[in-house]
N, C-alpha and C positions, 0 to 999 in steps of 0.2 A: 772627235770621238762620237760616238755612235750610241743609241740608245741598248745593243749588246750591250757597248763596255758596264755601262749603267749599272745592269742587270749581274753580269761578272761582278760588278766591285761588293753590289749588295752580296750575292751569292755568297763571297768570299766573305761580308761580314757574317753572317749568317753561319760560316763554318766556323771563326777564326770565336765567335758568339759562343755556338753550341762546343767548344773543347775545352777553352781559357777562360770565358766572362766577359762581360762587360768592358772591363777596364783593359782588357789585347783588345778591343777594335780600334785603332786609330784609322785615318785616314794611310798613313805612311805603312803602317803594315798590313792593311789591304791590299793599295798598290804593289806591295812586293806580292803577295800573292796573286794578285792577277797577272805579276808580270808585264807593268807598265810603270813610269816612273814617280817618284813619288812626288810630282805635282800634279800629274795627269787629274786626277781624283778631284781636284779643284772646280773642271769643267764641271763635274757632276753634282758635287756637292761644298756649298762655299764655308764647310767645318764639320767637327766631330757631329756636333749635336744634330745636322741635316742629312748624313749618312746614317745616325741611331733610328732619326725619324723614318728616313726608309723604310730599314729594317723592322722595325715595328708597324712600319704600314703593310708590310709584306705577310709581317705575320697576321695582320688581323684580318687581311685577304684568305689566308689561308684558314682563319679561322671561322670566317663569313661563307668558306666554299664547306667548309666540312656540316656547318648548322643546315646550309642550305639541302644538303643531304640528306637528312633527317626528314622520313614524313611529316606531317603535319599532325598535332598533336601526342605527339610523342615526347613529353616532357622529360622523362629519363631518359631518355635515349640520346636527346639533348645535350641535358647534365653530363653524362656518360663521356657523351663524343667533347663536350668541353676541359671534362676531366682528363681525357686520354690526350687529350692536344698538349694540353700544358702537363704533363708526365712526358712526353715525347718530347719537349725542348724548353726544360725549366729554365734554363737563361735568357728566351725569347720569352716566353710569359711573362716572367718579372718583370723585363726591358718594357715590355708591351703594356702591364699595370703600374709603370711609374706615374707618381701623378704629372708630369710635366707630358706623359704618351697618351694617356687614356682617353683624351678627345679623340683622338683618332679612331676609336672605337665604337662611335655612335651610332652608327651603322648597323655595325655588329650587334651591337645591345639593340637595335630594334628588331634586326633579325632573330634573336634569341626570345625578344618580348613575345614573339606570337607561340611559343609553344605554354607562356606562363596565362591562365584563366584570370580576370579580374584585373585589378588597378595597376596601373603602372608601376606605382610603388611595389607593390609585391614583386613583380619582375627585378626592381632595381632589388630589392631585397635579397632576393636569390642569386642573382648575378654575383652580388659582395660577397655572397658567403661561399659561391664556389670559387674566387677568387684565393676564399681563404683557405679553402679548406683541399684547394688542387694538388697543392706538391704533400700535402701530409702523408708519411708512409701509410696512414689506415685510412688513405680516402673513401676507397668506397664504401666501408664502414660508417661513416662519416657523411656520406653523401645519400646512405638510405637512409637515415637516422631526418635526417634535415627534410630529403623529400618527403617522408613522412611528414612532418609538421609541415609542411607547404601544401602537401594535395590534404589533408584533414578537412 
């Protein structure tokens, strides 16, 4: 199999992700949705938990292309685009902030850390709290309230 199918089976977690949850991605109904058999998947990924990892690697690619987006010092704008990410595929976010995925995410958090001024901590500080505060219905609410006590 080919580095497509790869790419298929994640795709197809990523769908099977954003409709059902977490708990519809198996390997085995993946493969039916790609349309290949349900061992094939093996070549790619040797269990559940290395196919979730994908998928959460894929998301935090996407979410490392959309920061990278973002001028430089544009701190809301930032928050903003992180806040719309994780509104746009709350099951991929969660997946993506388990703590068993969140290393995968290092990256990310340093690409985020340059739009925050001062110590790292603070960066990590604000990172948690739009974690927390992404899927709430009154985020943005929520998120000028906080950016406030952060740019002060």
């Amino acid at each position: 199999m080919t580095d497509s199918t790869r790419k298929r089976l994640i795709g197809c977690a990523l769908e099977v992700l954003a409709h059902e949850g977490v708990d519809a991605v198996t390997l085995r109904r993946v493969a039916r949705d790609a349309g290949i058999s349900h061992g094939a998947p093996l070549r790619h990924f040797p269990n559940r938990t290395a196919l979730l990892t994908a998928v959460a690697s894929a998301g935090y690619v996407e979410l490392d292309r959309r920061l990278r987006a973002v001028p430089p010092g544009q701190l809301t704008a930032a928050c903003e685009s992180f806040v719309d990410f994780a509104r746009g595929g709350p099951a991929l976010f969660e997946l993506m902030f388990r703590p068993d995925m969140v290393p995968l995410g290092t990256a990310v958090f340093e690409q985020f850390r340059r739009f925050v001024p001062g110590p790292e901590l603070k960066a990590a500080s604000l990172w948690a709290a739009l974690r927390g505060l992404a899927l709430r219905p009154d985020a943005s609410a929520v998120l000028a309230v906080t950016l406030d006590a952060y740019v002060r």
